[in-house]
C-alpha positions in Angstrom: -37.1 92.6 -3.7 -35.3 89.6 -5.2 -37.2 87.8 -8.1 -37.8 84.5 -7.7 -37.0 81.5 -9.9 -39.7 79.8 -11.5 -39.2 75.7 -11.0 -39.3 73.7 -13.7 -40.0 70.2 -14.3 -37.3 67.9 -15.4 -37.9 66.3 -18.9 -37.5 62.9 -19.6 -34.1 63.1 -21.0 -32.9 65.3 -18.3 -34.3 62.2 -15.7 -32.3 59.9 -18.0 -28.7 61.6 -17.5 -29.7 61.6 -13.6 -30.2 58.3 -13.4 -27.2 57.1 -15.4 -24.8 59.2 -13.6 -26.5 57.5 -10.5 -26.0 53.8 -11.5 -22.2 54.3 -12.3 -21.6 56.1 -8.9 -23.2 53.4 -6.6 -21.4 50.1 -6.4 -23.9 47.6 -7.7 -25.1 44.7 -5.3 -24.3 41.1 -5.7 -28.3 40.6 -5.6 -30.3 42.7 -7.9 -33.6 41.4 -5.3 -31.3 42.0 -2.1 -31.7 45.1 0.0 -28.2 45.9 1.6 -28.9 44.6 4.9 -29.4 41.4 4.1 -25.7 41.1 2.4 -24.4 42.6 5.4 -26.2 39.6 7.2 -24.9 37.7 4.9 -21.3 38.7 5.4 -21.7 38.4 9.2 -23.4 35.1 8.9 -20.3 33.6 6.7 -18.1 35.2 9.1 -19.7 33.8 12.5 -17.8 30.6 13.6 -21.0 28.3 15.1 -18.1 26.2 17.4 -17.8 26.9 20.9 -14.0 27.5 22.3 -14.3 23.9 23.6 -15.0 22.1 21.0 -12.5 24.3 19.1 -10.2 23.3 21.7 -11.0 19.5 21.6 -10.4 19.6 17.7 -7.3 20.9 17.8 -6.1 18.4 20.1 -7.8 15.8 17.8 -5.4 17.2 14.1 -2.1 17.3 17.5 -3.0 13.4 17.9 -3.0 12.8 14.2 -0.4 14.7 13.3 1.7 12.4 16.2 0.5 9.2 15.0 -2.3 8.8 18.0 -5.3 8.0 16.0 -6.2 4.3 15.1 -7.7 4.5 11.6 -9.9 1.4 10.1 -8.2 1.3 6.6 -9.5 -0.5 4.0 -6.8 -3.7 3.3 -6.8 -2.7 -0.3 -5.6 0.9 0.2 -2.7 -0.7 2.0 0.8 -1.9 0.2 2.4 -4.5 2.4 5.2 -4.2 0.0 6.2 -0.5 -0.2 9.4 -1.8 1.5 11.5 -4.6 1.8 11.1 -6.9 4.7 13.2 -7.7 7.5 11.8 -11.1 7.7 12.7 -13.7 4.8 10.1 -16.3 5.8 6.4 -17.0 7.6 6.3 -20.1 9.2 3.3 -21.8 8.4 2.1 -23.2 11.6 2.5 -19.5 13.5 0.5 -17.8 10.9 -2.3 -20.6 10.9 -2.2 -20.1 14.9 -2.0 -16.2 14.2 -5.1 -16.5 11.9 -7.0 -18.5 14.5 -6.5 -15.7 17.3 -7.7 -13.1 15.3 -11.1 -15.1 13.6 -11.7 -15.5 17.7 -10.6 -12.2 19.4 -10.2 -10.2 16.6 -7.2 -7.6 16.2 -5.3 -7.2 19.6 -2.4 -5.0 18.5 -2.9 -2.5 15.3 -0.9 -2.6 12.6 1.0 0.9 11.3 1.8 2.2 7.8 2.8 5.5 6.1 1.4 8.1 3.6 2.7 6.9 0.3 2.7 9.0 -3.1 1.4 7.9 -6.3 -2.3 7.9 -8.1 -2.8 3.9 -7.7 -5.3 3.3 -4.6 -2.9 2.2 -2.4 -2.6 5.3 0.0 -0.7 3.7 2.5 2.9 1.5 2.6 3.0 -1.3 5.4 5.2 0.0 8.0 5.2 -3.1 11.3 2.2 -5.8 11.3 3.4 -7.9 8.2 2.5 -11.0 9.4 -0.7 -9.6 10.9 -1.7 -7.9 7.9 -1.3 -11.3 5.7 -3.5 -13.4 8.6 -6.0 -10.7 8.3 -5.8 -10.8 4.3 -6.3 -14.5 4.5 -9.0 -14.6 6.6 -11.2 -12.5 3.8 -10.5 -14.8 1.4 -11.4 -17.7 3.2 -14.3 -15.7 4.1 -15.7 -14.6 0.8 -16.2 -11.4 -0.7 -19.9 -11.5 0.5 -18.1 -11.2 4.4 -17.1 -7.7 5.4 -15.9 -9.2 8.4 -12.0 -9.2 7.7 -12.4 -5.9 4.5 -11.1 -3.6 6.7 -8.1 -3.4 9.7 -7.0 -1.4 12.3 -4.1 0.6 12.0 -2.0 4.0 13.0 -0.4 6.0 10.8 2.8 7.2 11.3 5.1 9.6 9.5 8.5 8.7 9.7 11.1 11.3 8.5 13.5 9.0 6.7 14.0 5.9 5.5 16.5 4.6 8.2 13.6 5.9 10.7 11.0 3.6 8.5 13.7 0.4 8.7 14.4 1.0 12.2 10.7 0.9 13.4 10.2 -2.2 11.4 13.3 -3.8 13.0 12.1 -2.7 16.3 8.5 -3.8 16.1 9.6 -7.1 14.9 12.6 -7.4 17.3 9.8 -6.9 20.0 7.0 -9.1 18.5 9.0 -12.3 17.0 12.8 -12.2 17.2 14.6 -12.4 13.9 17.4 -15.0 12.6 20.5 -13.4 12.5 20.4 -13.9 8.9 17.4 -12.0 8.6 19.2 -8.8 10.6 22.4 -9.2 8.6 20.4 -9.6 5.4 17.6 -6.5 6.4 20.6 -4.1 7.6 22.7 -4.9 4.0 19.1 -4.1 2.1 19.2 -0.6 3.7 22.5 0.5 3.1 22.1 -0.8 -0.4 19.0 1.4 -0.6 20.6 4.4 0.7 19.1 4.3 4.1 22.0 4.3 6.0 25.9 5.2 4.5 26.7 1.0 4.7 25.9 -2.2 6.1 28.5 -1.7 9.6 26.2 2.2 9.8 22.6 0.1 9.3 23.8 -2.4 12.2 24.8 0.2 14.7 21.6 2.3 14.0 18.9 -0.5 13.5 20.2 -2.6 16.7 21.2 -0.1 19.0 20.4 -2.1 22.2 22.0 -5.3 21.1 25.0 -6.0 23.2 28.4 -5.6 21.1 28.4 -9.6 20.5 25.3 -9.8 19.1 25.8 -6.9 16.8 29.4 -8.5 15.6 27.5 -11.7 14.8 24.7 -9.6 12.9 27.7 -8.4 10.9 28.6 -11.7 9.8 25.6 -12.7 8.7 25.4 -9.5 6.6 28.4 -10.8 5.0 26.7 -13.7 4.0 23.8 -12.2 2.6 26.5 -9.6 0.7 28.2 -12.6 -0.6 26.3 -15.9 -0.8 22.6 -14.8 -0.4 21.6 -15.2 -4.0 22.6 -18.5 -4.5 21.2 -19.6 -0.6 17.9 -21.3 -0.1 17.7 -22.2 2.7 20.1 -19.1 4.8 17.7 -19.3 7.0 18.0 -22.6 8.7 21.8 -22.0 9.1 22.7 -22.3 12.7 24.7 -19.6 14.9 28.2 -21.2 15.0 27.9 -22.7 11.6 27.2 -19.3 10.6 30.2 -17.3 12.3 32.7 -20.3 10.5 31.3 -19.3 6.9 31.8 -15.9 7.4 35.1 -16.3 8.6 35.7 -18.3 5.5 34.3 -15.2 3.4 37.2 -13.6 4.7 39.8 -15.4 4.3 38.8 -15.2 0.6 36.2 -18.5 0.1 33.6 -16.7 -2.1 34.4 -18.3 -5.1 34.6 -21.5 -3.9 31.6 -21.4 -2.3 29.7 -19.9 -5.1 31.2 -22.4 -7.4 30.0 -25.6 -5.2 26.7 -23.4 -4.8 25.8 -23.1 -8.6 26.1 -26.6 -8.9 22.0 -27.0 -7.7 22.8 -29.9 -5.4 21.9 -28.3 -2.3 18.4 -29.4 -2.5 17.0 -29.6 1.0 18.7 -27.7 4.5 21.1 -30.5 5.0 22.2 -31.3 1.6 22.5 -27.7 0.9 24.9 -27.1 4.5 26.8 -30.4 3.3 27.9 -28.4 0.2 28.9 -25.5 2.2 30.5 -27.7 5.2 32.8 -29.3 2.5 34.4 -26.2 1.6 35.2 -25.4 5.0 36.8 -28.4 5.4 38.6 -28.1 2.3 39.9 -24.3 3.5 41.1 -26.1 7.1 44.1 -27.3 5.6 45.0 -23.9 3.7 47.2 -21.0 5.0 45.5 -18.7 6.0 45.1 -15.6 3.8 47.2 -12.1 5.2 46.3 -8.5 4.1 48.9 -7.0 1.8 50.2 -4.2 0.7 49.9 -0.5 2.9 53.1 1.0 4.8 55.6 -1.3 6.1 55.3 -1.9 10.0 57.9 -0.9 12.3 58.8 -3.3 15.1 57.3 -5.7 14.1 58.5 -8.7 15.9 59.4 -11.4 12.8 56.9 -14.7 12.2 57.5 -17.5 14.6 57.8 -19.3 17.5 59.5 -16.7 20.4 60.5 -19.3 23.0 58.2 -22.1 23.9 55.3 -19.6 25.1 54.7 -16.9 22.0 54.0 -17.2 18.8 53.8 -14.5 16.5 51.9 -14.6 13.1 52.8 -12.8 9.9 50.0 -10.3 10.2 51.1 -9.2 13.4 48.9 -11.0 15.5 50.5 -12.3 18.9 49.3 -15.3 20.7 51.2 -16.3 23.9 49.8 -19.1 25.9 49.9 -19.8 29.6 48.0 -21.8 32.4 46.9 -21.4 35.6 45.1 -23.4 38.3 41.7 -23.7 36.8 43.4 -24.6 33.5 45.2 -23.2 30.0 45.0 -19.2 28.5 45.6 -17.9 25.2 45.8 -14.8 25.1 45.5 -12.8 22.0 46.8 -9.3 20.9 47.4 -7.2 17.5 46.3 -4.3 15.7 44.3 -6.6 13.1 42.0 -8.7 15.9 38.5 -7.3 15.3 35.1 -8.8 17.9 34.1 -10.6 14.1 37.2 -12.0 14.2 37.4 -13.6 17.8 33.8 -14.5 17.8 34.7 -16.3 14.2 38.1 -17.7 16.3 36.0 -18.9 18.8 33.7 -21.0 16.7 36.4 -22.2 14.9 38.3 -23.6 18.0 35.3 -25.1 19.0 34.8 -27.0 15.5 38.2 -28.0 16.2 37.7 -29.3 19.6 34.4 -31.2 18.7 36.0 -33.4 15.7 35.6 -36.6 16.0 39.0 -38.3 16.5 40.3 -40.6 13.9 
């Protein structure tokens, strides 16, 4: 028959080792109070999402709309810069902004204004992108309001998030070309400001892309007033107040190599006023009326080229190549035009021009 073992009682450093070996075998809980179901709890707890599938549903159409530019914020005006680009238009008119201002202290905000995300640590979050002249009624409104009036603190607005900076010009354009048409001076001068800030590859690309609808005319014209702007538009005061056909005959001055000229008679500080300042201008075009007419030079001799002169009594041929033969018909005369170096600038500048001509007084 087998012995048996007697049992003995642990001693107290024999419960010791035990209990050590125990604590480094068991992971130790976050909460020395916390029984481990109540972490699991926990865990399922932080896990659980309380928000039904609609409402899940409904906010992920909500970040869709903002992400698109569908939610009408009410921004703070002075988290908004109204300068964070240059403006298409040049000048407010007084009267329309008072009538502007009016409106809105009785009807309030029709028509929001929009802006972009802009970078920097400055509290201005947002850059102005259509709504300038809203935005500025709106600003003065709070001032003549107080600070003590909430009333005009804050505007409506949408935010978009244009992906370049010819998108950013082109919406401005647009908006503005919807809302209150521009000069042409303003196009020609906005379109030159782009190319020159890299927007768009030059001032012919910014026309084509930022007036897409305009007809061909319209878009020629735009050019010449970019010319202007390129040219004259620092020494100008008053660009704006130039009229269509007056503007088409200084551009076709430009050409023809009037610059100088023009800035000299311009840095004289005489043009004080719309008409003195036009009077300047309008006196160098008169002086360049009785010039020849500057040619292109230079580039690969032309073959065929009929030579300069009259070819019988109905053709004339001009040293740049140009061919103008005349004719007539019952309902009156023709000239009709041909050449390799005839541009749309250049007949609407013609055209202008012939009509100066027809319109001068007679001596």
């Amino acid at each position: 028959m087998a012995k048996r073992r007697r049992l003995e009682a642990p001693s107290t450093a024999d419960m010791d080792k035990i209990e050590e070996e125990f604590r480094r075998e068991t992971p130790a809980r976050p909460s020395a109070g916390a029984a481990p179901i109540a972490q699991v709890a926990a865990d399922a707890a932080a896990a659980f999402d309380p928000i039904d599938p609609e409402a899940r549903a409904a906010l992920a159409k909500l970040q869709t709309a903002e992400e698109k530019g569908l939610l009408l914020l009410d921004l703070p005006l002075d988290v908004i810069d109204p300068d964070a680009m240059i403006r298409d238009r040049s000048m407010l008119d007084q009267a329309e902004m008072t009538e502007l201002q009016i409106s809105i202290a009785a009807n309030g905000l029709r028509l929001p204004i929009e802006v972009f995300e802009v970078a920097g640590e400055g509290p201005q979050k947002y850059g102005l992108l259509s709504g300038y002249r809203r935005f500025r009624a709106v600003q003065n409104l709070r001032a003549l309001r107080g600070a003590e009036d909430t009333t005009f603190s804050t505007i409506k607005a949408i935010l978009r998030r244009p992906q370049a900076d010819a998108d950013r010009f082109a919406a401005m354009v647009e908006e503005n070309e919807v809302r209150a048409s521009l000069s042409h001076y303003e196009r020609g001068r906005i379109a030159v400001i782009a190319a020159q800030q890299g927007a768009f590859a030059n001032a012919e690309a910014a026309v084509e892309a930022m007036f897409p609808v305009a007809s061909k005319a319209k878009r020629s014209k735009i050019r010449s007033f970019a010319l202007i702007f390129e040219e004259l538009g620092d020494l100008l005061v008053f660009a704006e107040t130039i009229r269509e056909k007056d503007g088409l005959r200084l551009a076709m001055a430009l050409r023809q190599g009037g610059e100088a000229r023009f800035r000299e008679v311009l840095g004289t500080g005489q043009g004080t006023d719309p008409a003195s300042e036009w009077a300047l201008l309008e006196a160098v075009l008169d002086e360049m009326a009785d010039l020849p007419k500057v040619t292109r030079k230079g580039g690969r001799p032309r073959i065929n080229v009929p030579k300069p002169g009259w070819h019988g009594d109905d053709t004339l041929v001009l040293s740049n190549g140009i061919k103008l033969r005349k004719d007539s018909d019952s309902h009156g005369y023709l000239i009709r035009l041909s050449g390799k170096e005839l541009s749309p600038d250049l007949i609407d500048s013609l055209m202008e021009e012939i009509r100066h001509l027809l319109e001068r007084p007679k001596l």
